[in-house]
C-alpha positions in Angstrom: 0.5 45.3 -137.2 -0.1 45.3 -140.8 2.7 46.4 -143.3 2.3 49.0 -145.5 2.0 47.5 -148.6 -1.3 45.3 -147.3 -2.8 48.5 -146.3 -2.5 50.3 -149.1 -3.9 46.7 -150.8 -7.1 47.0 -148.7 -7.2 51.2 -149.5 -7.6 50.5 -153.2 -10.0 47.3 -152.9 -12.2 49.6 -150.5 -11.9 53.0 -153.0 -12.6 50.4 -155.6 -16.0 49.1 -154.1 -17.2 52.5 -153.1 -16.5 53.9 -156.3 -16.9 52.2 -159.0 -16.7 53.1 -162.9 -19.0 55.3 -164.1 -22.1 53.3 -166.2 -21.4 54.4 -169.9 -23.2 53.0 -172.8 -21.7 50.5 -175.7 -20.7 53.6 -177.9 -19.2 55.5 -175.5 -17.0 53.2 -174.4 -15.9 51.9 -178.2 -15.3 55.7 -178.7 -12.4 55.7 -175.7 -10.5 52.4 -177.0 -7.1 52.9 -177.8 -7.1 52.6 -181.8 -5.2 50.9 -183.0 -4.3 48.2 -181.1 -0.7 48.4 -179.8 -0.2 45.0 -180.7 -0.5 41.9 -183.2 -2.4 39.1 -182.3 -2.0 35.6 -183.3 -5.1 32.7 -182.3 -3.5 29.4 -181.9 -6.3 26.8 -182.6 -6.1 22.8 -180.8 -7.3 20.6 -183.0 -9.6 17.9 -181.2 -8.0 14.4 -181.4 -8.4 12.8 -178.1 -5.0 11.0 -177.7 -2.9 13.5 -179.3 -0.5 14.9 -176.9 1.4 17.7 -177.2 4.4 19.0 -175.2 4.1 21.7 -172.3 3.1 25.1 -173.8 4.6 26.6 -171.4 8.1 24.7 -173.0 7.7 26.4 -176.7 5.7 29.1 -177.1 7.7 32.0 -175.6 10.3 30.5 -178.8 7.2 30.9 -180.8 6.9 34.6 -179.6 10.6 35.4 -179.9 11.0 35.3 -176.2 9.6 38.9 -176.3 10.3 40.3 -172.9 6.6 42.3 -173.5 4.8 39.3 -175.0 1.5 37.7 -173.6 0.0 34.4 -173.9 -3.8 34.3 -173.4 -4.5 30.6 -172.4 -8.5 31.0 -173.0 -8.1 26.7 -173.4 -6.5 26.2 -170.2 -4.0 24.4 -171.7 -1.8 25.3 -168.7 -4.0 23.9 -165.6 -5.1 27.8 -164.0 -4.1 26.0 -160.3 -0.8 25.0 -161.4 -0.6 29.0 -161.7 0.7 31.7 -159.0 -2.3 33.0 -157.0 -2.8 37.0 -156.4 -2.3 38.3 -153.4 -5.3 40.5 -153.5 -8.6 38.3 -154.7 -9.6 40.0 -158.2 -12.8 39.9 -160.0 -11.2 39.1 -163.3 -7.5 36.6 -163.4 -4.9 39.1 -164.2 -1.5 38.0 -166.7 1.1 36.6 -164.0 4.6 36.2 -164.6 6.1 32.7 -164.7 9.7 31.2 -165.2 9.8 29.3 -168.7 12.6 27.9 -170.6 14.9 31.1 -171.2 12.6 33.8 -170.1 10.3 34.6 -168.2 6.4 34.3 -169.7 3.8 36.7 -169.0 0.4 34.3 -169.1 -3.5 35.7 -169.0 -5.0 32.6 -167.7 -8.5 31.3 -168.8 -11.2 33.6 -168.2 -14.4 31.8 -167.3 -16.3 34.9 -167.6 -15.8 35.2 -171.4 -17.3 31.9 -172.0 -20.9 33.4 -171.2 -20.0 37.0 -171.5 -22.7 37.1 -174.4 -25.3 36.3 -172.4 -24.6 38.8 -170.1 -26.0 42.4 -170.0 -24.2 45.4 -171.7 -22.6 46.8 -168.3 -21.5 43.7 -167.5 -19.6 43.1 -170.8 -18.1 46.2 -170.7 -16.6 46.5 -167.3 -15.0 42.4 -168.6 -13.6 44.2 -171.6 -12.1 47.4 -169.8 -10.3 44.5 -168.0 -9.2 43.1 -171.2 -7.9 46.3 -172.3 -5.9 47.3 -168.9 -4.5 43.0 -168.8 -3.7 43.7 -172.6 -2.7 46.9 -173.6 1.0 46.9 -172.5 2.0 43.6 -175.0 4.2 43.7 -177.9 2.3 40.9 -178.8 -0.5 38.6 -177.9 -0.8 34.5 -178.8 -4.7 33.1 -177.8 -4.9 29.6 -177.2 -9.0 28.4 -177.9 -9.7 24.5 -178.5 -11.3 23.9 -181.7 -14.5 22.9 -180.4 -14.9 26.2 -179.1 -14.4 28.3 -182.5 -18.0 29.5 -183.0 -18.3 30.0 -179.2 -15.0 32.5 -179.7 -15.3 33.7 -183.0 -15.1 37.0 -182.0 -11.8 36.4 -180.7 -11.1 34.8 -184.6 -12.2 37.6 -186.6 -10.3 40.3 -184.5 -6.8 38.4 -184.1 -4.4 39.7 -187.2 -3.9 35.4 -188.1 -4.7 32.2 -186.9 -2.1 29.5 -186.2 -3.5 25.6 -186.1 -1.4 23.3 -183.9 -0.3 19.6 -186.2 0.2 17.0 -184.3 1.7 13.9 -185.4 -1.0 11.5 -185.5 -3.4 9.8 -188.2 -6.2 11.8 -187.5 -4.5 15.5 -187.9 -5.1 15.6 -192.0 -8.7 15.6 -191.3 -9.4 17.1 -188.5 -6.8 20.1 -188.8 -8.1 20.3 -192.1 -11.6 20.5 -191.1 -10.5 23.2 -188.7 -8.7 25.6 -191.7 -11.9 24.8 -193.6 -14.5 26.2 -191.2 -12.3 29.5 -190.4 -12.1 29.9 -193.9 -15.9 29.5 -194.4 -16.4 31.8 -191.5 -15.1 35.0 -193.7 -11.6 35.0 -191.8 -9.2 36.6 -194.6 -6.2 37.0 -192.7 -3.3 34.2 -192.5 -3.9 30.8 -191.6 -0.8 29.6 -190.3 0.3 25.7 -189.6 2.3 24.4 -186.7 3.7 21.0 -186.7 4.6 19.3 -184.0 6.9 16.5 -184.3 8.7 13.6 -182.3 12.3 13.9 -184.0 13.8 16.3 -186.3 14.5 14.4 -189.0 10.4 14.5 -189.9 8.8 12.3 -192.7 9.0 13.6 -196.1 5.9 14.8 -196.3 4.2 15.6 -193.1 0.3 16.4 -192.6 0.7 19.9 -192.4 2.4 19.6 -196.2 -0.7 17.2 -196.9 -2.9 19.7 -195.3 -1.6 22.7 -197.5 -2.1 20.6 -200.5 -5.5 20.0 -200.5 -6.7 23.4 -198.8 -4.8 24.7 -202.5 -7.1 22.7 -204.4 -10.5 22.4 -202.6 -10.5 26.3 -201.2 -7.8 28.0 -203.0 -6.1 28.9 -199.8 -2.3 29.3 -199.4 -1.8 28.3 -195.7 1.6 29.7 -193.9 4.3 27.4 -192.6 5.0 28.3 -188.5 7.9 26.1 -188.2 7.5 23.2 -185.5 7.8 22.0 -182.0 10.1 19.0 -181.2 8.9 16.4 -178.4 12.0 17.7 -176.4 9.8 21.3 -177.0 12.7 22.7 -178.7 10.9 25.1 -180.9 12.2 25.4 -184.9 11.3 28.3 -187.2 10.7 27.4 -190.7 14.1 27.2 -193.4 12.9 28.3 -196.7 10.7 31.2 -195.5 10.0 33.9 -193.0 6.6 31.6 -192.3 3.6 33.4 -190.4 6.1 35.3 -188.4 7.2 37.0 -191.7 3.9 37.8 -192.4 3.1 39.2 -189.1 5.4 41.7 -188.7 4.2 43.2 -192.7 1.1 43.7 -191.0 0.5 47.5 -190.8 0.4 48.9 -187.7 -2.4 50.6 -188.1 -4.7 47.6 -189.4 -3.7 46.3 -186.0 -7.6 46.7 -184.3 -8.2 43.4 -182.1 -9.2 45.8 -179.0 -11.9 47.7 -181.1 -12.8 44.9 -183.4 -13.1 42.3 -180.2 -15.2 45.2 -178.1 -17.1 46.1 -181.4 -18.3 42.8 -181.6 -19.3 42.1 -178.2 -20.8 45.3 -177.7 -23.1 44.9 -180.8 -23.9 41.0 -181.0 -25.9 40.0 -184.2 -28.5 37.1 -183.5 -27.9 33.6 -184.7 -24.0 34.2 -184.6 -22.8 32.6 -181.4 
């Protein structure tokens, strides 16, 4: 006989199906989104160097969050492998965040979404019963950290522009001067205003002198005019490391005022109303 709790799984998949949200249109629904956002939100950007390797996320980047009990990492790069991940018990339309044991606490994760990937593409109703996902997976964080590859920048870009800063991940290789500068340059191009943050990631602690991310700060000073934020930096043993002269992006994350906070609106806005040509 079945227990109660997989009956009363099977009630709400079957109230579910019979009644489903009400069809609203785009402004409607941006008129009932929780303004502003309860949360900051950081994009953490992968540069693209083939053979650079980077330790487990899953190792660091509740340090990078301040092993906030109510943080959430959004792995829209699948940098943790979604089948290495704990499977529902009910099948979803959407993946849901899942808890998982990392390093001292426990990490809430919001694995990849395949359905974002092409949610442009798709009609109105569609895109707005993904985003009133979004919003319920969401809405309960302290904070939210959005993994994207860099490749995929344009493709997400509605992501960018909403997140409150942008953190690009320095790896320790000859190719991350270029190609993380390339990276800072684009978003800066793009119109993103907000703080552009660097995170090195390094194989020892006593690091060269002057590492790329210095290198990297340097010339985005001269060429764009663009103070870039130190993060701190990862160690291969993933011991994370804030930065020791200042408070780094996390300083200027929590100056943000909360009420500038909008990724929910801004992010819904933007996929509700899509301008040709963008993506």
């Amino acid at each position: 006989m079945n227990d109660q709790a997989t009956t009363l799984r099977k009630l709400k998949r079957l109230v579910d199906q019979s009644c489903p949200p009400a069809p609203i249109n785009g402004e409607t629904f941006l008129s009932q989104i929780i303004r502003p956002s309860p949360f900051a939100t950081v994009t953490l950007i992968i540069p693209d160097i083939a053979d650079a390797t980077f330790p487990p996320v899953s190792s660091w980047i509740s340090g990078l969050m301040q092993y906030s009990p109510r943080s959430c990492f959004w792995d829209q790069a699948a940098m943790i492998d979604p089948d290495t991940l704990p499977l529902t018990q009910v099948r979803l339309r959407y993946p849901v965040p899942i808890r998982i044991e990392a390093g001292l606490t426990p990490l809430t994760i919001m694995p990849y979404q395949p359905d974002f990937s092409s949610l442009v593409d798709k009609p109105e109703n569609l895109r707005i019963d993904f985003l009133r996902h979004l919003i319920r997976s969401l809405k309960s964080s302290s904070e939210v950290w959005i993994s994207i590859n860099a490749r995929d920048v344009k493709k997400y870009q509605t992501i960018l522009h909403a997140s409150d800063a942008v953190c690009v991940m320095v790896p320790q290789h000859p190719d991350a001067l270029f190609k993380c500068y390339e990276i800072v340059k684009s978003i800066h191009l793009s119109g993103y205003f907000s703080p552009i943050g660097l995170l090195d990631f390094t194989q020892e602690k006593a690091a060269p002198m002057e590492s790329s991310s210095s290198k990297i700060k340097i010339v985005a000073k001269q060429f764009l005019a663009l103070d870039l934020v130190a993060s701190g930096m990862v160690l291969s043993n993933c011991t994370y490391i804030p930065p020791e002269t200042d408070a780094g992006l996390r300083g200027r994350i929590a100056v943000v005022d909360e009420g500038s906070r909008d990724f929910l609106y801004c992010l819904s806005e933007n996929l509700i109303y899509l301008i040709p040509g963008t993506f």
